[in-house]
Structures are given as C-alpha cells and as structure tokens.
C-alpha positions as CSV (number, residue, x, y, z in Angstrom):
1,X,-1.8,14.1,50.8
2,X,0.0,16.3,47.8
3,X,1.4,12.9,46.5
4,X,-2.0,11.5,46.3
5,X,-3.5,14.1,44.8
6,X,-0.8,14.7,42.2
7,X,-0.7,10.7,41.4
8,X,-4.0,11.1,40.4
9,X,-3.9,13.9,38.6
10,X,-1.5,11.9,36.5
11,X,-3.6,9.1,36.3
12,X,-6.6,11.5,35.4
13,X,-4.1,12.5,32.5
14,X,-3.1,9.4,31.3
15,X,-6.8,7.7,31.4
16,X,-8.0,11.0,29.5
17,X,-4.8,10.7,26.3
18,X,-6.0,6.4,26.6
19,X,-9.3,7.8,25.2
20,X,-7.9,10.3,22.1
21,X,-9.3,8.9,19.0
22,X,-6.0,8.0,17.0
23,X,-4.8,10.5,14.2
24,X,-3.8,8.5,10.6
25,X,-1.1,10.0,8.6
26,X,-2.6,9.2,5.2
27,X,-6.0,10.5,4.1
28,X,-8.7,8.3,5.2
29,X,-11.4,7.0,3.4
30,X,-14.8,7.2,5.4
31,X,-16.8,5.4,4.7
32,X,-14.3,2.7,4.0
33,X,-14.4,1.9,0.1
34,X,-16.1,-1.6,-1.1
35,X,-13.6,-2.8,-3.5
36,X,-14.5,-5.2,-6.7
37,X,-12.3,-8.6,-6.1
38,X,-10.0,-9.9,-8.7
39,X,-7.3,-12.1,-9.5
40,X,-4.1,-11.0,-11.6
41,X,-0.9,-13.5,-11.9
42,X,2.1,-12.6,-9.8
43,X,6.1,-12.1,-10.3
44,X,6.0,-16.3,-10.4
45,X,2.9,-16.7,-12.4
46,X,0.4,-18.1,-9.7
47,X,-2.7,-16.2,-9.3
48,X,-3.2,-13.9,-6.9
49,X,-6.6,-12.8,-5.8
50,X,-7.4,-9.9,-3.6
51,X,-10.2,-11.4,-2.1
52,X,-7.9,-14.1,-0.7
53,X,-6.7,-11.1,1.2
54,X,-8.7,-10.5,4.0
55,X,-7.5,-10.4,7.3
56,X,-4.7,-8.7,6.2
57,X,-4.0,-5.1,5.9
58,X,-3.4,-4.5,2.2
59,X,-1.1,-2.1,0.4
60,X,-1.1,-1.6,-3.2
61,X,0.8,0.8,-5.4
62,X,0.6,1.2,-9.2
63,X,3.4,1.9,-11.0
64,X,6.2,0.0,-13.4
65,X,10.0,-1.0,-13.1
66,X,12.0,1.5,-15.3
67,X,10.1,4.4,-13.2
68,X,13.2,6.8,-12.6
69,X,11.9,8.8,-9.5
70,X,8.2,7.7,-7.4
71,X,8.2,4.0,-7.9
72,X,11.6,2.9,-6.3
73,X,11.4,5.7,-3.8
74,X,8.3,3.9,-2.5
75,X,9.5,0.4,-2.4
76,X,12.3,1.9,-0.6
77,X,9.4,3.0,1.7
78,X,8.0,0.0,2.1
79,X,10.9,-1.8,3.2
80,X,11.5,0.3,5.7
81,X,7.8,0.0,6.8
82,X,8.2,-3.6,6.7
83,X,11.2,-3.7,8.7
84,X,9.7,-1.4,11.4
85,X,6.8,-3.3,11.8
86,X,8.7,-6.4,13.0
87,X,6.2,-9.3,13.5
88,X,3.4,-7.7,12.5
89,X,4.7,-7.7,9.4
90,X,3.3,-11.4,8.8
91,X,-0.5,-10.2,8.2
92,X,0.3,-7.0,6.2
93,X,0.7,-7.6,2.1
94,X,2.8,-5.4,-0.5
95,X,1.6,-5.7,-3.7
96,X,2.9,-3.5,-6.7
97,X,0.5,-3.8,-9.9
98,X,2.4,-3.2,-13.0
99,X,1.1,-0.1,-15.5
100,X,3.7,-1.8,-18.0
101,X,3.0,-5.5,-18.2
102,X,4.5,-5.8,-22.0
103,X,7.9,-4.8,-20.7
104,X,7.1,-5.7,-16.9
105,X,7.8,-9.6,-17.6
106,X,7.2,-12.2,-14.6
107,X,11.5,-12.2,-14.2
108,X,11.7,-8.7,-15.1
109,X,8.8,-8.0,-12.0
110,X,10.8,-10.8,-9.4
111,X,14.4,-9.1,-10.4
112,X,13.3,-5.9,-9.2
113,X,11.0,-6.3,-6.0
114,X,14.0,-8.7,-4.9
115,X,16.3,-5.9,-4.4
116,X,14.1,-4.2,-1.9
117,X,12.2,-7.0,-0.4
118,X,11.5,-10.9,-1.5
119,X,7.8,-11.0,0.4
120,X,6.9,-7.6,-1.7
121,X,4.3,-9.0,-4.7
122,X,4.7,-7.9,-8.3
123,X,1.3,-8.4,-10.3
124,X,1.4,-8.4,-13.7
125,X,-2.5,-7.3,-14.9
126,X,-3.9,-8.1,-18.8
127,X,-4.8,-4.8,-20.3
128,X,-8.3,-5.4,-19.8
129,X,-7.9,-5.8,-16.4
130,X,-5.4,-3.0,-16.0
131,X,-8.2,-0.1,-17.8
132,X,-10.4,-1.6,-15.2
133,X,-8.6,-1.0,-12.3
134,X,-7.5,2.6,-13.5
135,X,-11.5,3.5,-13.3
136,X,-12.5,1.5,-10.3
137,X,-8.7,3.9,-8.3
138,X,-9.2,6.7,-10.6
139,X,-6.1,6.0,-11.7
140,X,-6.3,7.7,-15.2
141,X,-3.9,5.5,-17.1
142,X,-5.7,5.8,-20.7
143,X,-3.6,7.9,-21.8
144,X,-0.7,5.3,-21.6
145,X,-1.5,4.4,-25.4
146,X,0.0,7.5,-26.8
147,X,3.3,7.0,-24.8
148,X,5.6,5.0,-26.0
149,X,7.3,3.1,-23.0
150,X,9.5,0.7,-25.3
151,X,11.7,3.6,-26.8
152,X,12.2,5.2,-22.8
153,X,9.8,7.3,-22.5
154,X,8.3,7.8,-18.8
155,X,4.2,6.8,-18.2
156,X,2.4,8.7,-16.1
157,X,0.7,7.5,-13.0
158,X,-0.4,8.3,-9.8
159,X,1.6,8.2,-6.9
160,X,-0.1,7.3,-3.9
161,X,-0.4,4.0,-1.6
162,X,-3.5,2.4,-1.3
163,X,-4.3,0.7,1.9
164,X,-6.8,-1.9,2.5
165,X,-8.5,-3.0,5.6
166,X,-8.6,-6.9,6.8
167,X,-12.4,-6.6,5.0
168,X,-10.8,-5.7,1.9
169,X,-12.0,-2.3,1.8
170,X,-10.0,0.9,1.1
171,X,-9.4,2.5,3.9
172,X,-6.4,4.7,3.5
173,X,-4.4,6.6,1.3
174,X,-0.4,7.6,1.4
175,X,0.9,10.2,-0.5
176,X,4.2,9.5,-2.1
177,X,6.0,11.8,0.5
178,X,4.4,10.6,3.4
179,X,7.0,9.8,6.8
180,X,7.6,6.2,6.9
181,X,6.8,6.1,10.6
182,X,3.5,7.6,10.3
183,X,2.8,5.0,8.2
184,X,4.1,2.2,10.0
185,X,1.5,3.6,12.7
186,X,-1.5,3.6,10.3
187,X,-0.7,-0.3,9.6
188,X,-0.4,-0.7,13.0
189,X,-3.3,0.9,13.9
190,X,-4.9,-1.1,11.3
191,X,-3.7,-3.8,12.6
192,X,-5.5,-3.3,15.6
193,X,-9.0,-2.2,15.2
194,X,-9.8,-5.5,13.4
C-alpha cells in the first residue's frame, strides 16, 4: 500500500511540473511584435525576403564585420546554438544585417560568416533600407554619419538578438550575454508552440 501511495504521489508530481508554463531566457515580447516585411540581398547577391520566412523561427542581429568585441562574440553564440539544436536546426534562420554595407561587400559578408557557420545569412541593406530598419528595432544607428568607419573607427550599435516567431512576428529578445543553452531552449520552445 505505501508503494502505491508514494507512486502516485510521484506521478501527482510529475503531471503537476508537465503543466508549469515554460520560463524564456530572453525578454519576451507580449504581445508578439507585427513586423513590416522586406527584402535586402544576401552575402551571394540573391534577395532575401523576411516574409519568405515564416514557419521558421527567425534570428536577426545587427551589427558589421570589423566589430572588435559584440559581433563575433555572438556568431560564436550562434554556432553553438546551432550545433546544440541538432535537427532542429533545419527550420531556424541566422541572419546578420550589415550596419556597414559600404565596407560590408557581398565577399567581405560570405568571408566572415564562413568561419563561424556557412548556413548563417549576411544581408547587405541600401541605406535607405538600413535608417528604416534602425526605427521600425529602435536601433538608433543615425548617428553612424558622424563616424567615420573607413579610417577604424568603431559604430555603435545595439547588441541584442532578435527572435522571430514562424508568423514572422518578434517575439524574443537576447541580450548579448545571454547562456547559449537558455537560448537554445527558447528556439526550441519556439519551435514547439507553432
């Protein structure tokens, strides 16, 4: 009788942790965030729309190739992320959006996403495109015309990871020092609550 009534206490336990809403590691975005589609050429020069996205989980990082510090720290992140998330890998997109086109050529772009990870995406937006992108995820680059990135000289930009749902909507954001695992979670979860 004691091993009946302890087997189902542990059953009581488990069916009650089966129903614990599930706690994402990067700062969600609720409601999810309706984002405008577009299409920017890639690291190979075919276009790339986001909209041709959906039904997979999105990620999307600003940033630019001679970034000394935040940019190849997270590529490094995401290759681990891809790694760890084995097949599911397949319906999850990487995507880094230049904030230096003029230096960020097509080869310069395929060249350095290589080294981490051929399947990561290197999108090369015109400057029109790229002042509309910094207001639609506040990312605040307008201030980019009074640095001058040719002679070495570092841009500013944000540092977070923006993750898309398979609707295309924002859902997520990581920080820059967020634990690879707890991210490969939040894609996973993603993954799952299609």
């Amino acid at each position: 009788m004691q091993r009946l009534i302890v087997r189902l206490f542990a059953l009581l336990i488990l069916l009650s942790a089966c129903g614990t809403p599930y706690q994402y590691t990067g700062s969600v975005i609720e409601p999810p965030k309706p984002l405008t589609d577009w299409t920017i050429p890639d690291q190979h020069g075919q276009p790339f729309s986001l909209g041709d996205q959906r039904g997979k989980v999105m990620l999307l990082y600003f940033g630019y190739t001679n970034c000394p510090d935040f940019c190849p720290t997270m590529m490094g992140d995401w290759k681990q992320m891809r790694e760890q998330l084995g097949s599911d890998a397949e319906n999850v997109r990487f995507a880094m959006v230049s904030i230096d086109p003029e230096r960020d050529t097509e080869q310069v772009l395929a060249q350095y996403l290589q080294r981490f990870d051929p399947t990561f995406i290197g999108l090369r937006p015109t400057t029109e495109q790229l002042a509309s992108l910094s207001k639609e995820y506040g990312l605040g680059l307008q201030s980019h015309a009074s640095h001058d990135a040719a002679n070495g000289h570092e841009l500013p930009h944000g540092t977070y990871t923006y993750v898309l749902d398979q609707s295309g909507q924002l859902r997520l954001l990581f920080r820059s020092d967020a634990d690879v695992q707890g991210m490969t979670a939040d894609i996973q979860e993603l993954l799952r609550s299609r």
